[in-house]
Steps between C-alpha positions, in 0.01 A plus 500: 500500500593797781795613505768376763835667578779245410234189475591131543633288216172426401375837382766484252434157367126618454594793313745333311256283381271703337483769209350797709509514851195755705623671825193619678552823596169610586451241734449582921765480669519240731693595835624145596603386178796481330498801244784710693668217671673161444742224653875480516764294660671645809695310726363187335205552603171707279462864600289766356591812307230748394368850340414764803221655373307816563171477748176498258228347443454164511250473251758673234584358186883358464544789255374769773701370742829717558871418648548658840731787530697280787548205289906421570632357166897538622352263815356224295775512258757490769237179641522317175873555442600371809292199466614371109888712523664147456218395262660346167303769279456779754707750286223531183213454732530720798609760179111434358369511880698828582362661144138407583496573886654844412275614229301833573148373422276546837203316325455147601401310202725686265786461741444141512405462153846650376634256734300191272632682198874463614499175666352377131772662348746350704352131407423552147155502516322658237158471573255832432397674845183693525335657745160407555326846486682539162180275392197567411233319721254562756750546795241470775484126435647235712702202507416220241296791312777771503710182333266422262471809387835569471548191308224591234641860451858357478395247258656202609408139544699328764519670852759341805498612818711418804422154622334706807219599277376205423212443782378857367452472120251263298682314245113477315455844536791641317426179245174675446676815409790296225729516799735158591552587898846424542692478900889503525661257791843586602712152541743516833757740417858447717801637482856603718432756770809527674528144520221516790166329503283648203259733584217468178265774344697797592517799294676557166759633639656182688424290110718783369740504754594138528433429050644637214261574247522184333427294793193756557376475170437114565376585782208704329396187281489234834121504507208315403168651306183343611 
């Protein structure tokens, strides 16, 4: 999978579901994504908070791509503690926020990848990380291939992917190659915001802020594998 900066509850369920977990890291860029931005509840209504990043290249890889010098972290800590301050949890969680906004990395993927590091600390999620270009395969291939082949090197024989995937991998392909193709469905998730009308599919942040780590770790099993 990319890597996203404080990714929906779904991310984590994925992850948490598997043994070892690839973050692409040599992977383009892609401008209007959502690498170096995500959701959260203001006002009781979604707003966005993001990475500022340096002008480059848009045909850079996530790993070339570099924070910008005017990236404000006091401003969008500041934006997310005065939308979750009366937030049940908002002590521990605006404490891993505030460590992770502040740290001194300026690259983006290792910036956001110590970010995936914490966040699985934080919900007891052991699952090995690597970094894609940590393995050995022809880089230059794409999509399904680039999967495949990271499958084969890996050795393993059941893949899942985000329910999103699933119009853009053969389940008889990666059959062919030992592979059961696996996709992950998140069931609705709802909890208490503020006792307002929920707002779904929001960042990490709002699960953490409104569940202890309990409720969360439910959470991560409410799916279904097809």
């Amino acid at each position: 999978m990319q890597p996203y900066f404080f990714p929906y509850i779904g991310y984590w369920q994925l992850i948490n579901a598997v043994d070892v977990f690839v973050i692409y890291d040599n992977i383009q860029y892609t401008k209007k994504g959502w690498i170096n931005r995500n959701r959260f509840l203001q006002n009781g209504k979604d707003a966005v908070f993001s990475i500022s990043l340096k002008r480059d290249s848009n045909f850079l890889d996530v790993k070339d791509r570099i924070i910008s010098g005017d990236f404000n972290k006091i401003k969008l800590l500041n934006k997310i503690k005065e939308a979750y301050k009366k937030a049940p949890y908002f002590d521990q969680v605006f404490f891993l926020f505030k460590k992770v906004v502040l740290s001194n990395d300026n690259n983006l993927f290792t910036y956001i990848f110590f970010s995936i590091k914490e966040i699985c600390k934080y919900l007891t999620i052991d699952t090995k990380l690597i970094k894609s270009s940590d393995i050995d395969i022809n880089h230059g291939l794409k999509s399904q291939d680039k999967v495949l082949a990271i499958c084969q090197n890996i050795g393993t024989n059941v893949y899942i992917n985000a329910i999103g995937g699933k119009e853009l991998y053969s389940k008889e392909l990666f059959s062919e190659q030992g592979i059961d193709l696996k996709f992950i469905k998140t069931e609705s998730i709802i909890y208490n915001q503020f006792d307002k009308q929920f707002v779904p599919w929001l960042s990490i942040i709002d699960v953490m802020m409104f569940n202890n780590q309990e409720e969360i770790s439910k959470m991560l099993h409410d799916y279904q594998l097809i």
